[in-house]
C-alpha positions, 0 to 999 in steps of 0.5 A, a space after each residue: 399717191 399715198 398708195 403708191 408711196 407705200 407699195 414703192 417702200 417709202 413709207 415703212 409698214 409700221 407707220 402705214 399701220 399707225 396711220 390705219 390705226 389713227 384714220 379708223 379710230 376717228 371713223 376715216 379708215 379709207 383716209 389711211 393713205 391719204 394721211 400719207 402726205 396729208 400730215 396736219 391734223 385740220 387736214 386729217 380732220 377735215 379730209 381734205 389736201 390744204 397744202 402742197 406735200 413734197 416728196 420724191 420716188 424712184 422709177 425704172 430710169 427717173 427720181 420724179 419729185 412729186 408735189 402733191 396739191 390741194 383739190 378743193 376749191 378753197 386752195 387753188 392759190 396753193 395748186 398754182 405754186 404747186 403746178 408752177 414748178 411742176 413739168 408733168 401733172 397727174 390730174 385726178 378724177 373721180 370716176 364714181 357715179 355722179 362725182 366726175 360730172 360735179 368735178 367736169 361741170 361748170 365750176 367744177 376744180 376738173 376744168 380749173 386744174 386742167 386750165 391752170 396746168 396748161 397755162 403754167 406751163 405743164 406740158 405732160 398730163 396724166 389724167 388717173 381715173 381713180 376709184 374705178 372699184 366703185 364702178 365694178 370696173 366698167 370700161 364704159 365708164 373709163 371710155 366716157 371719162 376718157 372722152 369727155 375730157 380728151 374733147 375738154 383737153 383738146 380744146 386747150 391745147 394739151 394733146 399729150 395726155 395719158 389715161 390710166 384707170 386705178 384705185 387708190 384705195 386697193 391699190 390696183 394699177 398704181 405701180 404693176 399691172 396685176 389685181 390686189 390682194 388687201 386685208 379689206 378684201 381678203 376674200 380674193 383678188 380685187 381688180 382683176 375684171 380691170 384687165 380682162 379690157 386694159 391693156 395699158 401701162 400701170 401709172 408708174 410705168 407711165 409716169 416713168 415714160 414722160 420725156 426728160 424736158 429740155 433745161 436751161 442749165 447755161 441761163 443766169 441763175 434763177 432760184 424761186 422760194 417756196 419755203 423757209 423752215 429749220 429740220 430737226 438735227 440740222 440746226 440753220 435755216 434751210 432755204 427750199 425751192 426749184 432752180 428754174 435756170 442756170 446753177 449754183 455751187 456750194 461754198 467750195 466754189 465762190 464764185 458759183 456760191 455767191 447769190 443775190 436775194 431778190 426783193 430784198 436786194 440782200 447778198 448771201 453765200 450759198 453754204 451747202 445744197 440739199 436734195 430734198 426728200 420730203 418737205 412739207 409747204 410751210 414751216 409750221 408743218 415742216 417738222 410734222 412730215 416724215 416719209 423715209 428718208 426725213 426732210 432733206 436727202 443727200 448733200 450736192 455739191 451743185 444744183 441746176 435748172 430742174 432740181 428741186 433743193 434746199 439752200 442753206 445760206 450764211 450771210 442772212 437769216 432767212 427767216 428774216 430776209 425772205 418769204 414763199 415767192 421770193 428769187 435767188 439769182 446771179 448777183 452779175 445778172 438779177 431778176 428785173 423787179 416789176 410794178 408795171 407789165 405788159 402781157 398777154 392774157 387768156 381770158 376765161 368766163 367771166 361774170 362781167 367784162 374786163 374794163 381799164 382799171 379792173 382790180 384783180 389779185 395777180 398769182 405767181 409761183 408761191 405769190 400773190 399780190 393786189 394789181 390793176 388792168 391799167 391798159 386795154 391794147 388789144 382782143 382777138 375773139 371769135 365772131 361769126 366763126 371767125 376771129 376777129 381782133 379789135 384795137 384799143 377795146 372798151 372792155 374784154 369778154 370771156 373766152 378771148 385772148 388780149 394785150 393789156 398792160 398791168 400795174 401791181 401794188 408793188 415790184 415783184 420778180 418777173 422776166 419776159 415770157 421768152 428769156 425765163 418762162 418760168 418767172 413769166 407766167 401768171 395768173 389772176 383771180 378775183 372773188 376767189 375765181 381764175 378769170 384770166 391766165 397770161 405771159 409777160 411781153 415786156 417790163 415797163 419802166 417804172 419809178 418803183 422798178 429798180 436793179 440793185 447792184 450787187 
């Protein structure tokens, strides 16, 4: 996405050649628009996305915010913050020989990153067939991607699904439909045999097509944390995060400012609200990130369902008070805290059945938290070409779907898949592998679940 980032005019010319500069002096020229977002030196000097990037652009009709997430395997905790506050995804292959068959195959990140968007809640998928300059451009290449995965994508569920053919590195197809002409490739345009047989839309014409999804902007306010940092020349604390429901106001409005921070129980005022234009995820990087515009954009007067701000608070020291994962709701209507769920799962392939009492890490938006299967109610899978459900299992298999019960090591935020679907899904890892991913039915009564009043 740096590509497009920098033909769009986010990124000004002489930082772009800062970055060729630095990315050719420790030998990664092709890595200059990679170093776009991905800021931290351990990033840069392992050339690969560890964190989750925060930006915004601009298209024809839409300001899209654009979380850009890790693709290796080592931080996929990170892409399910990232995909759970996303209502599109850009799913990015490799169409070089070799590499799209690692990344589709079995344990490949293709197939988990597709599942994990899926079950968080994405319902538009854009899938770019990137590097297609190391396949001289080759429709039959772009067609056996296209078909592969569309099979693979169909199976899950996902039908509205885009392809589009680019490479990010000459920039072609990123933002018209038209070849490059690049200081690599001086000697003429580069991606011209692309459009001799396609005929699509360029990624940002398609990206500007997804439909404005449906909000719920008269729902309580639900506000989730994904990170505390203090920009430079702002001087306090700034809270960033996506209202998933409802709206806040500033300090003009005291009753739509006042807001109950959640685990902590703790009552704050909503000061001022910011747009955020580039934040990097975590505060020891927020200060590192700069594309045009610095960390926050404009000040609002209200937020609601959908957007994407930074909060900045009085009455606590964020810093103190709250962590990536934590809610912000209604003081007159908070999040019900959780040890003890109901829920259904999908079950993914797993190296040995699901019996009670098996251990798993339970991830939510920025979250994760040791828990337990405490109660097996029921399995739906497929038998003899026929589904088959089994009351009370004595354990669950791979590629099924199940009512259990889950027992977390402590309360965290969760509602009802129905009321906030947003702070009801989740999903659950063990031994650094996605086994399951599932929606809460209910939230049981508990001595470690609580409602503070306010």
């Amino acid at each position: 996405m740096g590509n497009l980032l920098c033909q769009l005019g986010n990124v000004s010319s002489k930082q772009l050649s800062k970055y060729k500069w630095e990315a050719q002096k420790v030998g990664k020229a092709s890595f200059a628009y990679a170093w776009v977002l991905d800021q931290t030196s351990e990033e840069r000097n392992r050339g690969v996305t560890m964190d989750i990037a925060q930006t915004s652009f601009e298209t024809k009709t839409k300001r899209i915010a654009l979380m850009d997430a890790p693709g290796h395997k080592d931080f996929v905790p990170r892409v399910i913050g990232g995909a759970s506050q996303a209502d599109a995804a850009v799913l990015v292959v490799n169409a070089t020989n070799g590499e799209f068959e690692t990344g589709f195959g079995p344990g490949g990140q293709t197939r988990e990153h597709a599942r994990l968007a899926r079950l968080l809640g994405v319902s538009r998928l854009i899938v770019a067939v990137n590097k297609m300059d190391t396949v001289n451009w080759s429709q039959a290449r772009f067609d056996q991607i296209q078909s592969q995965l569309s099979h693979f994508l169909k199976g899950m569920n996902i039908t509205a699904v885009d392809f589009c053919p680019v490479s990010g590195l000459t920039g072609v197809n990123l933002v018209s439909k038209s070849a490059a002409k690049t200081e690599k490739y001086s000697e003429g345009e580069v991606g011209a045999a692309l459009f001799t047989w396609y005929h699509g839309p360029c990624l940002l014409d398609i990206i500007d097509s997804i439909p404005s999804p449906d909000r719920t902007v008269d729902g309580p306010f639900r506000f989730v944390v994904s990170d505390i940092f203090k920009p430079a020349g702002l001087g306090v604390p700034a809270v960033a995060g996506r209202v998933l429901s409802g709206g806040v106001s500033s300090g003009l409005n005291a009753a739509l400012s006042r807001v109950f921070c959640q685990p902590s129980g703790l009552p704050a005022t909503v000061k001022s609200i910011r747009s955020l234009c580039t934040v990097r995820s975590g505060s020891d990087h927020a200060e590192g990130a700069e594309i045009s515009g610095g960390f926050l954009d404009q000040v609002v007067k209200s937020a609601f369902s959908g957007d994407q701000v930074a909060l900045i608070l009085s009455g606590i020291d964020p810093f103190q008070s709250l962590v990536p994962g934590d809610v912000i709701a209604d003081p007159d209507n908070p999040v019900p805290l959780a040890s003890r769920i109901s829920a259904k799962v999908l079950v993914f392939t797993v190296p040995q059945p699901i019996t009670q009492g098996y251990p798993v890490i339970f991830y939510y938006h920025c979250t994760s938290i040791g828990a337990h299967i405490t109660r097996l109610k029921s399995m739906t899978h497929k038998e003899n070409k026929m589904m088959k459900t089994v009351k009370k299992p004595r354990c669950l298999l791979g590629n099924c779907t199940a009512d259990v019960e889950i027992t977390l090591e402590r309360p965290v935020c969760l509602e009802v898949y129905e009321r906030c679907k947003p702070l009801g899904r989740f999903m659950l890892r063990v031994n650094g592998e996605s086994v399951a991913g599932g929606t809460v039915t209910a939230v049981l009564p508990s001595k470690k679940n609580r409602l503070v009043d306010f």
